[in-house]
MIDREN-642699 format. One record per residue (C-alpha): residue in three letters; x, z, y. Coordinates in steps of 0.05 Angstrom, whole numbers, padded with zeros to 5 digits, always signed. Example, Ala and Ser with C-alpha at 12.3 -4.5 7.8 and 13.67 -1.06 7.14 Angstrom:
<rs>
ALA+00246+00156-00090 SER+00273+00143-00021 
</rs>
This chain:
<rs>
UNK-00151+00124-00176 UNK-00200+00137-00227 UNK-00149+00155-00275 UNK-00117+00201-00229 UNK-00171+00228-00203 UNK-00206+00237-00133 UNK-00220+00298-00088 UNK-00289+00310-00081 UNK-00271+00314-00003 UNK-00227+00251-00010 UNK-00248+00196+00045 UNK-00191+00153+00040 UNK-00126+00130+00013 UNK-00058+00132+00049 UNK-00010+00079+00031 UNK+00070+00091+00061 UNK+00123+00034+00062 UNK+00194+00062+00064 UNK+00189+00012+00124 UNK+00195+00046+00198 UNK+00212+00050+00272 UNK+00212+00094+00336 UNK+00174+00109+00378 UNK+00172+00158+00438 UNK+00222+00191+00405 UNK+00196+00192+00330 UNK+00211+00167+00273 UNK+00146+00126+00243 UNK+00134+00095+00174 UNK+00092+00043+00167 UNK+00023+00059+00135 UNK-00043+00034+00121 UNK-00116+00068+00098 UNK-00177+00041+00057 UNK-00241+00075+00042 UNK-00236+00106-00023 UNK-00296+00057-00034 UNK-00257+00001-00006 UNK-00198+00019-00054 UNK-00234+00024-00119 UNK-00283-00047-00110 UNK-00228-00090-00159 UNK-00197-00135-00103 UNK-00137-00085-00092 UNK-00072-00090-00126 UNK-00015-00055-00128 UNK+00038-00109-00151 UNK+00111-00100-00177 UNK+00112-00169-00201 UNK+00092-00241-00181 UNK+00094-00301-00223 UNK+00108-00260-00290 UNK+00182-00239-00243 UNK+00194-00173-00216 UNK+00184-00164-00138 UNK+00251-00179-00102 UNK+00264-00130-00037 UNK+00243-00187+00002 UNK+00174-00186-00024 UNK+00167-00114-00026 UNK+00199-00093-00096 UNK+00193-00039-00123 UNK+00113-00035-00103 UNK+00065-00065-00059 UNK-00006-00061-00035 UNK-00043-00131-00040 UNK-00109-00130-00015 UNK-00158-00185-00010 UNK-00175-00219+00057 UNK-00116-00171+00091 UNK-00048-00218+00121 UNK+00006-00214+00076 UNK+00040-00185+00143 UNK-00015-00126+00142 UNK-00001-00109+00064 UNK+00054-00055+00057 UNK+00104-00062+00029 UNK+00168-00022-00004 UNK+00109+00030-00024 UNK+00136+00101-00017 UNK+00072+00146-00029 
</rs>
C-alpha cells in the first residue's frame, strides 16, 4: 500500500477471492475489509508461497490474504482484486 499509494479519502481495503455463491438470486464473491490502519501495522501478508513452495489451489494459489489472529477459514483466498 505504501508503494502504491492511498486515497486521501481511503478508509479501507477490499480484498475479493474468485471464490462465490448465490444468494437471493445473485451471484456473490467472497470478500473481506481491514482498516487501512489495520492493513498497513506489519502482521498482514499477502502470500503466494509457504514453506519456500508455491501456493497449490488448495491453499489459495495464486494469492492469499493472511492476517494475524483471523481463522485460516476467514483469510481469502484465490485473491482476485
Amino acid at each position: 500500500l505504501k508503494e502504491a499509494g492511498v486515497q486521501p479519502k481511503g478508509k479501507q481495503v477490499i480484498f475479493t477471492g474468485a471464490d462465490r455463491g448465490v444468494e437471493g438470486g445473485k451471484v456473490q464473491y467472497f470478500q473481506r475489509s481491514l482498516s487501512i490502519e489495520d492493513a498497513m501495522n506489519g502482521h498482514v501478508l499477502l502470500a503466494y508461497q509457504m514453506n519456500g513452495v508455491d501456493l497449490t489451489p488448495a491453499h489459495g494459489a495464486p494469492l492469499r490474504l493472511i492476517v494475524a489472529g483471523w481463522y485460516g477459514m476467514a483469510s481469502v483466498k484465490w485473491l482476485t482484486s
